[in-house]
N, C-alpha and C positions, 0 to 999 in steps of 0.2 A: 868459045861455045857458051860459058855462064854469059856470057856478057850479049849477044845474040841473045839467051833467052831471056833476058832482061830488058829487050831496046823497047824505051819507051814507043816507039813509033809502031811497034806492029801489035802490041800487045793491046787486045780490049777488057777493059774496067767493068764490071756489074754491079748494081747496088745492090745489097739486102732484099729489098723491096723487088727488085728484077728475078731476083735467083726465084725468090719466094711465088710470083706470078707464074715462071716457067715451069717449075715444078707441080702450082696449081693448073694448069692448059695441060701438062703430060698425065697429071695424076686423072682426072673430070673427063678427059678427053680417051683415056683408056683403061680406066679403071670404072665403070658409070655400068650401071642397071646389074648390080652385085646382089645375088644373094648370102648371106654368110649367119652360120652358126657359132655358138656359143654362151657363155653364161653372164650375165647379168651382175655387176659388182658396181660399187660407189656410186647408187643409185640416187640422186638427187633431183630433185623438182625445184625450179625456181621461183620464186614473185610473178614472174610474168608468166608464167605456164608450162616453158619449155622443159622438158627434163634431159636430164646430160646422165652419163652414166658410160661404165666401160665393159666392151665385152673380152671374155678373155677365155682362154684354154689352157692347157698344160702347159704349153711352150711360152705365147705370148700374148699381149692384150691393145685394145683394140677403143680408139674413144669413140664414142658416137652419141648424136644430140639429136631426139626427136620434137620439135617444132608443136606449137602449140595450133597450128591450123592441118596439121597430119593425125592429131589425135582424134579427130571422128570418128573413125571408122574402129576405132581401140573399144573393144565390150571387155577387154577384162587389165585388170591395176597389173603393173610392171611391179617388180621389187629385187631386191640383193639374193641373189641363189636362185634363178627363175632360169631355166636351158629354155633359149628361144632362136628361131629363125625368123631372120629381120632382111627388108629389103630396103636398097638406098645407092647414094652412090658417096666415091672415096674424094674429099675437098681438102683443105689447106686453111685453116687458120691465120690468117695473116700477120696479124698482130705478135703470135707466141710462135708462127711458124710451126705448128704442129697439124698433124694430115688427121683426118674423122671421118664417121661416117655422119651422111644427112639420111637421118632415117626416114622411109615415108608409110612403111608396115612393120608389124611387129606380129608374129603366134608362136605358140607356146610347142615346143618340141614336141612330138610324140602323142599330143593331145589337140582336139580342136581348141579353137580359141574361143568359141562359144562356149562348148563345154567348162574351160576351163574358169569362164567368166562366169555362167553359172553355177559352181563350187563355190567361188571366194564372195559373190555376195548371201548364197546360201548359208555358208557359215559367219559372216558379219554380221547376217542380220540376225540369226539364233543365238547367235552370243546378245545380242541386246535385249533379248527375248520376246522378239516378235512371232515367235512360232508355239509360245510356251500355249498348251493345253487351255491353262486356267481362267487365261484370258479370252477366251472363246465365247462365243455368246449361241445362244438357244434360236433354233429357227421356228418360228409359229407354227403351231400345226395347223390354223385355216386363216392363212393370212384373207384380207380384202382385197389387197393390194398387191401387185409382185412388180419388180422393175426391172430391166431388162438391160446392161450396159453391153453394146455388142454393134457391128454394123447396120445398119437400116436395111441393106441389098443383103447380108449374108444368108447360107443353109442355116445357119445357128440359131438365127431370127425364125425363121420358118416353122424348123423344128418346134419349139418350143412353143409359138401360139395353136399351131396344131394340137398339140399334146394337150395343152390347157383347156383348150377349146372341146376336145374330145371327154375326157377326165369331168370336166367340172366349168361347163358352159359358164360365158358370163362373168366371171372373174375380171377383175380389172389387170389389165397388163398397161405396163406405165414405161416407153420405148425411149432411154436415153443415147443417140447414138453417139460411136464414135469409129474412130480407124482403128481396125484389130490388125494391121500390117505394117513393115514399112518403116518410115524414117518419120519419127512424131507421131506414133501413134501409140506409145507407151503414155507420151502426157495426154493425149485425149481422152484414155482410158481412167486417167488419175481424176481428170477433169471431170470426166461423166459422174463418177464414184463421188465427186464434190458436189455434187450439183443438183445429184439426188439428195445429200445429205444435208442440202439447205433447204431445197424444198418440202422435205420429210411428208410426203405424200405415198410411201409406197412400204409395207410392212417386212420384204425380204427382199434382197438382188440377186439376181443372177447374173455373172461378170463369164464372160471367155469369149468362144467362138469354136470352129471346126475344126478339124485337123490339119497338118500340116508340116515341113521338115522346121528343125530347130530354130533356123532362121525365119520362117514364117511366125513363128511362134512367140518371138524370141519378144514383143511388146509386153508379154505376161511376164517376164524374168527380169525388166526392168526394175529397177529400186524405188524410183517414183510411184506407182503401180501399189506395190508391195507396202507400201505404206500408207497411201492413201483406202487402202483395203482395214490394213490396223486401223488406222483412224476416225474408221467409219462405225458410226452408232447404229447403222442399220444392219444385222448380219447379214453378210455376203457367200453364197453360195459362189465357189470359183468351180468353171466347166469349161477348160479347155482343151482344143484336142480331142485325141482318141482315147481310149482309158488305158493305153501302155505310157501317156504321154503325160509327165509332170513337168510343174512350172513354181515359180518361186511364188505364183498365185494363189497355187493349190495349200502352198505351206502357210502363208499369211491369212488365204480367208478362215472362215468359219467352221463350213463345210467344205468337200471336195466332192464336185461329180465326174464322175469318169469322163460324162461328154454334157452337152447341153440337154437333150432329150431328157439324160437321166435326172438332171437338173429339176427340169419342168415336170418329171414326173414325182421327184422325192417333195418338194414346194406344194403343189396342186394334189389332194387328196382325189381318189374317183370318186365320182357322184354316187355311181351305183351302188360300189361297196362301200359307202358311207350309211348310206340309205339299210342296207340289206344289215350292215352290222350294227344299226339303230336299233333295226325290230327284232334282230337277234337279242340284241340286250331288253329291249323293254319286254318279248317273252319269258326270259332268263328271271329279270327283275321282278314280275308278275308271279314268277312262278317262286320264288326265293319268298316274297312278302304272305303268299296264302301260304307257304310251308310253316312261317314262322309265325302268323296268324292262329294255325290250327293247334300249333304245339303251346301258345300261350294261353287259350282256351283251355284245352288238357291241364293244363297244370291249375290255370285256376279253377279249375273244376272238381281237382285232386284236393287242394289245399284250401279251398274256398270256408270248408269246417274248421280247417284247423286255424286256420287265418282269424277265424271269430271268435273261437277259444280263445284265440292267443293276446287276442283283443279286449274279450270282455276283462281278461284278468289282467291284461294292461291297465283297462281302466278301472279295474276294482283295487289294482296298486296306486294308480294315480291319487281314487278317492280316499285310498288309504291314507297314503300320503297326506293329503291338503287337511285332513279332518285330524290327524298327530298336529299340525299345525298350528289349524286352530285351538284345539285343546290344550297346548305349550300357549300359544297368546293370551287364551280367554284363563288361565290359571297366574301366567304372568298379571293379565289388567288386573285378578281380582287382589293377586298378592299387595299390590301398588294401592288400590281402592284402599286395601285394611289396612296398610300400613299408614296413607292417608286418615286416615276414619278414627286409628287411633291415635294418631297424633293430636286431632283435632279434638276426642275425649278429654286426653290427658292435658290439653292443655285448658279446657272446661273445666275438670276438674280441680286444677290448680286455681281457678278465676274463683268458683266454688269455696272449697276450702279457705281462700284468702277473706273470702266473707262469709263464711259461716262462726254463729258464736264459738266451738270450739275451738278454730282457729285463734282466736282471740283470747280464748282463755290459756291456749299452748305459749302465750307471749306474755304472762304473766297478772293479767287482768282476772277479776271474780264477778258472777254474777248472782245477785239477792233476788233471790223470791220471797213471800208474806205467804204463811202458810196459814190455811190449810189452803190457800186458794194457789197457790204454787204463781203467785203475782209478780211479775218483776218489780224488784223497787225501783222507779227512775226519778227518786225526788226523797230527800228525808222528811218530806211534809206527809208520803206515802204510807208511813208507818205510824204508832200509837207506842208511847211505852209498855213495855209488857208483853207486845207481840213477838209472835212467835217465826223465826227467819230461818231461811233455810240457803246456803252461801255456797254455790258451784264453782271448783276451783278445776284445775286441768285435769286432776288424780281422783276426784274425788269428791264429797258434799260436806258441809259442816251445820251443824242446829245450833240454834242461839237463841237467847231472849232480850229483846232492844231492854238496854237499862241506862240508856240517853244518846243525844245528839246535838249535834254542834253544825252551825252554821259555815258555809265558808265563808271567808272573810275577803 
């Protein structure tokens, strides 16, 4: 019997490679257009785009690789601990021998996939702080200009030059179109938003469109959109939708208008009540300036005596003042004069005294007089013997009678 099961002749041989084919044609071939639930584990993305990852349950787990020409249709990021339902069909590995799923859809358990997709860039981008308040910018209260990014054929368009046009005739509207629907029309929307902002012609935007389900919508929740809105130096009023209906727009621009209309009505002040709250003010204003006219009057009417009282003795302290002043100067110069004045005495006096005979006689010298003529003698030819002299000394005088002389020699 072993030997029968053994006879080379009736037994057939399979490669590797055979086994491995067969079981890819059984598996593809009756396993194909699977949908299958599960959780998301060893989430990996690769270089070239595709990402591989395993779905797994309580019991067992399950690999599957979705393709990087499948990811279109994907609005929201895959990650590790994600419950989703995925469609695809069951293949075979060849190389490792091991069976996958080719995924060609992916949404999120329990939750849309839009919805879902709108959460996780909503919260990306407010962690970066594209939503923060602070950075918001002020919408002009009369602008000149207003720009409109939106479809050219839309209601949204409509709306809004009606509104303008009724409000506050004449206003410059500046119509940059783009696709609010659809597949590229999130970057046309980015693009318009650029486009205004090189040409910097228009002093406020107004970005959305009309209402519509999530997927209509869904060009305002793109990330391109949302940033090119922060980017933007011109504030943007975002109006999409109905006013139950947000968008990752609403959080990035400026403003938020519930719908377009509202848009173009908060933008565009009314002519009328501009006008009417004009002359409200300038009677307000008229009547505020004669009030406050009348009471300054009053008062200086009141205090107009006291006011000159208060003056004259200002200036009777001023001249008080300046006249102490001068009286401290004019006692200063004269101090200065007389101290001058006698400097200039005493030193006359000293000039004086240095040539007066006393002076001279204080230095030990005498002067002779010839009496009675009280003569000075300046020569002993002056006198006679016998005469009578009279000799001035520093202290005092001396009498004498010449009873000779001598020559000098």
């Amino acid at each position: 019997m072993l030997g029968e099961f053994f006879d080379k002749a009736s037994r057939k041989v399979l490669s590797v490679s055979e086994i491995t084919d067969r079981i890819k044609r059984l598996l593809e071939e009756n396993l194909a257009d699977l949908w299958i639930v599960g959780e998301i584990s060893n989430y990996r993305k690769a270089s070239s785009g595709h990402i591989y990852f395993t779905l797994k349950d309580e019991r067992s787990v399950l690999r599957a690789v979705l393709f990087k020409g499948n990811q279109v249709r994907q609005r929201f990021e895959l990650g590790d601990g994600l419950k989703v339902i995925l469609h695809g069909n069951l293949s075979v590995f060849d190389k490792r021998g091991e069976y996958q799923v080719i995924v060609d859809y992916v949404e999120p358990e329990g939750v849309g996939a839009l919805q879902l997709a709108f959460e996780q860039l909503k919260e990306k981008l407010g962690k970066e702080g594209l939503f923060d308040p602070a950075r918001k910018k002020q919408i002009p209260p009369f602008p000149d200009a207003v720009g409109v990014v939106t479809s050219p054929t839309g209601a949204a368009l409509r709306d809004v030059l009606n509104i303008t046009e009724r409000r506050y005739g004449g206003i410059r509207i500046v119509i940059y179109p783009a696709l609010v629907q659809g597949q590229g029309a999130g970057a046309q929307v980015a693009a318009a938003i650029r486009k205004a902002n090189e040409r910097a012609e228009v002093d406020v935007l107004i970005v959305g469109r009309g209402g519509g389900s999530m997927e209509d919508l869904w060009p305002f929740n793109e990330e391109v959109v949302a940033r090119a809105i922060c980017e933007s130096t011109i504030p943007v009023i975002s109006a999409v939708g109905h006013e139950t209906d947000f968008t990752i727009s609403d959080f990035a621009a400026d403003v938020r208008a519930p719908t377009p209309s509202a848009a173009a009505e908060l933008v565009v002040k009314n002519k009328a009540e501009i006008i009417g709250r004009a002359r409200e003010l300038t009677v307000r204003l008229t009547s505020a300036v004669d009030r406050i006219v009348s009471l300054k009057r009053e008062r200086a009417s009141l205090y107009a005596h006291e006011y000159l009282v208060r003056r004259v003795a200002t200036l009777l302290n001023e001249k008080t003042l300046i006249l102490d002043d001068l009286t401290r100067a004019m006692g200063s110069a004269f101090d200065a004069a007389l101290t001058r004045a006698k400097g200039r005495f005493e030193a006359l006096a000293g000039q004086l005294n240095a040539l007066s005979p006393l002076g001279i006689l204080s230095r030990g010298f005498a002067v002779v007089l010839k009496l009675p003529e009280n003569r000075p003698v300046r020569s002993i030819f002056d006198v006679e013997l016998g005469d009578d002299l009279k000799t001035r000394l520093r202290d005092g005088c001396l009498f004498s009678v010449l009873r000779g002389r001598e020559e000098a020699q």
